[in-house]
C-alpha positions as CSV (number, residue, x, y, z in Angstrom):
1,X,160.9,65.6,133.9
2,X,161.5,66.7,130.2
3,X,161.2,70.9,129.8
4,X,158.9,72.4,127.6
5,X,161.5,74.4,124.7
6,X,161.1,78.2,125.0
7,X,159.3,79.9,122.4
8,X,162.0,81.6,120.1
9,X,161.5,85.3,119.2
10,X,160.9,86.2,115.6
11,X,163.2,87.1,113.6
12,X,164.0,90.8,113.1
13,X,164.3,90.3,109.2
14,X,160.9,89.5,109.7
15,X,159.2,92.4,111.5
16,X,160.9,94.5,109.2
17,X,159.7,93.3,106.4
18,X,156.8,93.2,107.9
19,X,156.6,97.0,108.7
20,X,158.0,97.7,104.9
21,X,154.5,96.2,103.8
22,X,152.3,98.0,106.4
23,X,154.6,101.3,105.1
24,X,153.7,100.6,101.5
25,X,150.1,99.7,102.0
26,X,149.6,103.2,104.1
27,X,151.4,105.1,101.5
28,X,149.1,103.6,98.8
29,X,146.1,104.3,100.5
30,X,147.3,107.9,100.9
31,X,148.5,108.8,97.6
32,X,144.7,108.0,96.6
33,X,142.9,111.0,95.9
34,X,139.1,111.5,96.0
35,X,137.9,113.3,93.3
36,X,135.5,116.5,94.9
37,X,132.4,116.3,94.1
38,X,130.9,119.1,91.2
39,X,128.5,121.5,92.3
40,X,125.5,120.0,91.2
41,X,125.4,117.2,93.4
42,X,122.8,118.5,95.3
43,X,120.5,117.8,92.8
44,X,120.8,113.7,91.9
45,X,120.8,113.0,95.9
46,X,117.9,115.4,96.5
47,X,115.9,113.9,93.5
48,X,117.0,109.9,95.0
49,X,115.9,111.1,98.3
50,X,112.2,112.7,97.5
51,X,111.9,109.3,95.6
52,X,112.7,106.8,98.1
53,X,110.6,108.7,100.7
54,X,108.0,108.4,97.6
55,X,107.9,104.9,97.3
56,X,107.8,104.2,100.9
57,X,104.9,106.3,101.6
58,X,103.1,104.8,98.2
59,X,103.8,101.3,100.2
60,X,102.8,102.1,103.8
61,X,100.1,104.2,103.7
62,X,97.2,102.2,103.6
63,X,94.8,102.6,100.4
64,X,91.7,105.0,100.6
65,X,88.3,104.5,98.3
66,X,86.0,107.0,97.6
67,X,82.7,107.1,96.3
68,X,79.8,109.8,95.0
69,X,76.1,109.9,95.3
70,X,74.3,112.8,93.2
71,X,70.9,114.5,94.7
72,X,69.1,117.1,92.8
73,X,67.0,120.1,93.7
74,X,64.0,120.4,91.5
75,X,61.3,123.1,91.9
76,X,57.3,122.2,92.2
77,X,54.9,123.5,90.4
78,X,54.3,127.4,90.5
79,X,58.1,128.1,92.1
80,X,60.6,129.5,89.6
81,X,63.5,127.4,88.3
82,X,66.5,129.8,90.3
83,X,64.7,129.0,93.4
84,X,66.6,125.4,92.9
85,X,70.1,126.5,92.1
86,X,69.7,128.5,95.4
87,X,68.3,125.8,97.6
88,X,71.1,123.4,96.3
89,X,73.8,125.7,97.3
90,X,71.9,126.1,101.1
91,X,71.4,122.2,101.2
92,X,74.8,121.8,100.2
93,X,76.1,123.6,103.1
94,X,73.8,121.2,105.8
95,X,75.1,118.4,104.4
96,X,77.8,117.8,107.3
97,X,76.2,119.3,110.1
98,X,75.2,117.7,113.0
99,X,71.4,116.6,112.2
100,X,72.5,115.7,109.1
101,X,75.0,113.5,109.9
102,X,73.1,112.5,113.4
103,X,70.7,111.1,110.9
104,X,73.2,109.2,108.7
105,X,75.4,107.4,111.3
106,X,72.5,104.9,111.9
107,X,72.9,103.7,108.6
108,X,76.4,104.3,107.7
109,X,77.7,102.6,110.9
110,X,79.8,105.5,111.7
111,X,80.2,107.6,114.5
112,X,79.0,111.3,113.8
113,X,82.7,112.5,114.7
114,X,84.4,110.0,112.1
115,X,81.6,110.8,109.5
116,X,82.5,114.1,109.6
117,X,85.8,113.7,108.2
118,X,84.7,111.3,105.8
119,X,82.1,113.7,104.1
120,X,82.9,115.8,101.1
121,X,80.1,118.0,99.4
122,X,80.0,120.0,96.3
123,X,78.0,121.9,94.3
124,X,78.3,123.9,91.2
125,X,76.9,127.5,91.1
126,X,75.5,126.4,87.4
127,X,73.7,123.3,88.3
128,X,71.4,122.3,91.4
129,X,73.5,118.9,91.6
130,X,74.9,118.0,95.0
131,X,77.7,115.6,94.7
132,X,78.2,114.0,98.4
133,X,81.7,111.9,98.1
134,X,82.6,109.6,100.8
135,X,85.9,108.1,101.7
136,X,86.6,105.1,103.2
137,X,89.8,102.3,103.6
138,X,87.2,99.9,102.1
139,X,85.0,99.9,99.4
140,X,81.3,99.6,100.8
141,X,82.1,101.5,103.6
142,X,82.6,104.3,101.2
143,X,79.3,103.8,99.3
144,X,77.5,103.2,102.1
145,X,78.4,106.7,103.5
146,X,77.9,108.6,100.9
147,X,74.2,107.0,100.4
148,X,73.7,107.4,103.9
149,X,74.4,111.2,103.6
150,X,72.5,111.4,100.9
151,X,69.3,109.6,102.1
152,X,69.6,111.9,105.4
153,X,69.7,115.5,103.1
154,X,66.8,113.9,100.9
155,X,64.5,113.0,104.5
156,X,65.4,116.7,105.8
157,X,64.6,118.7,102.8
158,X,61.6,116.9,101.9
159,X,60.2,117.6,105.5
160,X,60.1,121.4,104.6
161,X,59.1,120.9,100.4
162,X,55.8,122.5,101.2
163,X,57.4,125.6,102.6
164,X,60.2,126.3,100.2
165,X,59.0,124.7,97.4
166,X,61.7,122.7,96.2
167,X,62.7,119.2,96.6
168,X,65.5,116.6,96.3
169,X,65.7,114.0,94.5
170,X,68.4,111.2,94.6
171,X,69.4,111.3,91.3
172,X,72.3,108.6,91.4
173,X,73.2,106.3,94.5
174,X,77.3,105.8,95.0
175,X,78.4,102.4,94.3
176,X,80.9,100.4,95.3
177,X,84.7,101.9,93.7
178,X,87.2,99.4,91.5
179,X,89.9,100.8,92.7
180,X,91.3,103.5,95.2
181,X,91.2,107.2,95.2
182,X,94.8,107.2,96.9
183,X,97.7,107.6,94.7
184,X,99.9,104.7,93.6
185,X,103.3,103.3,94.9
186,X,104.8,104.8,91.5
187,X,102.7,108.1,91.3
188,X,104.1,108.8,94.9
189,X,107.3,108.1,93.8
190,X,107.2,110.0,90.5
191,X,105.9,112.9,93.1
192,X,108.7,112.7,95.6
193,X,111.9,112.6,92.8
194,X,110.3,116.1,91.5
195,X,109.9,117.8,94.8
196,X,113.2,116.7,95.3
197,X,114.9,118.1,92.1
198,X,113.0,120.7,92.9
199,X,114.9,121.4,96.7
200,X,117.8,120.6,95.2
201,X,117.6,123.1,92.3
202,X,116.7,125.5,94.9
203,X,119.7,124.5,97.2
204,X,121.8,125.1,94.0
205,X,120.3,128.9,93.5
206,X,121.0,129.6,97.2
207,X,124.4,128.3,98.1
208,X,127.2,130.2,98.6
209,X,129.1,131.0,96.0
210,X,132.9,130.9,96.5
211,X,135.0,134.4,95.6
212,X,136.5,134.3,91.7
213,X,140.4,134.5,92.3
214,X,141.8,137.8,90.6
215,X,144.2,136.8,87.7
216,X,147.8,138.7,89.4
217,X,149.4,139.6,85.9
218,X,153.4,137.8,86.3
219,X,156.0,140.6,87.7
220,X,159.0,140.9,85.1
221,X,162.2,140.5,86.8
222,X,164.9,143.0,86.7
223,X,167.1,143.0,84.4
224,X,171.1,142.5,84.8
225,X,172.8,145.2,84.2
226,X,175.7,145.0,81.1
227,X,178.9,144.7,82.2
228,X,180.4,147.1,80.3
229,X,177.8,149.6,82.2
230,X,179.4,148.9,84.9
231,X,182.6,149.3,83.8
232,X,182.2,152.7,82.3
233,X,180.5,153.6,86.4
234,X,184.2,153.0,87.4
């Protein structure tokens, strides 16, 4: 049977050249000095963050499209012209509540709970316009509420014209929006990197602010005494 040779141990020139190199490489590594950072840096990464958190929101959230139906309040014959601009206002205020929208869901395929939420009404204390927004993820949906609003006001009111003397008319029916109401991937980011220069211009007004050093004015040191001073002392 022939033996297998023992494996010979490195050399020690070796190793030690070998720890010389690990030596250097540590030293080089430590002798590197990271510059601090200036006191604005608050500021860039604040302004990077608010617009990465812009764009993503601009990407994710999902797109919403609104659209605006128009009825006006006009006053029969014999009832004075203010009479309108007040009715407008009241009908303005019925225009999300429960009948109303009761009324509406048949034909805007929403539940009165989610119509609620979808339903936006103004009205201008100058004009007896009611403007009746709705907001959808999808086009027609939106149109289709806000007509379906608008239809249900225009049933309602019309049921008591005799009493009050004032009736609404549809004066323009929402269509179907190009494009949606919800701001864009860049607006949201435009929006984020301001709010946050904004924190991090506030985080520069309220950090701390480290104590000024008081310049120490340099001690002269004694002066030697003459020799021949110390001579005459003798």
């Amino acid at each position: 049977m022939t033996e297998s040779p023992e494996p010979q141990p490195a050399a020690p020139g070796r190793i030690s050249r070998l720890r010389a190199r690990i030596t250097d490489i540590v030293d080089i590594v430590l002798s590197v000095r990271i510059p601090p950072l200036p006191v604005w840096w608050p500021l860039p990464v604040c302004a990077l963050l608010g617009t990465v958190c812009g764009v993503s929101y601009g990407a994710l959230k999902t797109p919403e499209y609104t659209a605006t139906s128009y009825v006006v309040a006009v006053p029969a014959k014999g009832t004075e012209p203010g009479a309108a601009l007040g009715y407008a206002q009241a009908y303005g205020r019925i225009t999300t509540s429960e009948s109303t929208l009761a009324y509406a869901r048949v034909a805007a395929g929403v539940s009165p709970r989610a119509l609620r939420s979808q339903v936006r009404t103004e009205t201008s204390p100058d004009s007896p316009m009611i403007a009746i927004t709705g907001t959808a993820t999808k086009p027609a949906v939106a149109a289709d509420i806000a007509n379906a609003v608008a239809d249900a006001v225009f049933v309602s009111s019309n049921h008591v014209s005799k009493n009050t003397g004032v009736k609404l008319l549809v004066f323009s029916q929402a269509i179907a929006p190009a494009e949606p109401a919800s701001p864009s991937a860049g607006i949201s980011a435009a929006v984020g990197g301001c709010a946050g220069g904004l924190v991090g211009g506030l985080a520069l007004l309220v950090r701390p602010r480290l104590p000024r050093r008081a310049a120490s004015a340099p001690v002269p040191a004694p002066a030697a005494a003459p020799a021949n001073a110390e001579r005459e002392l003798v």
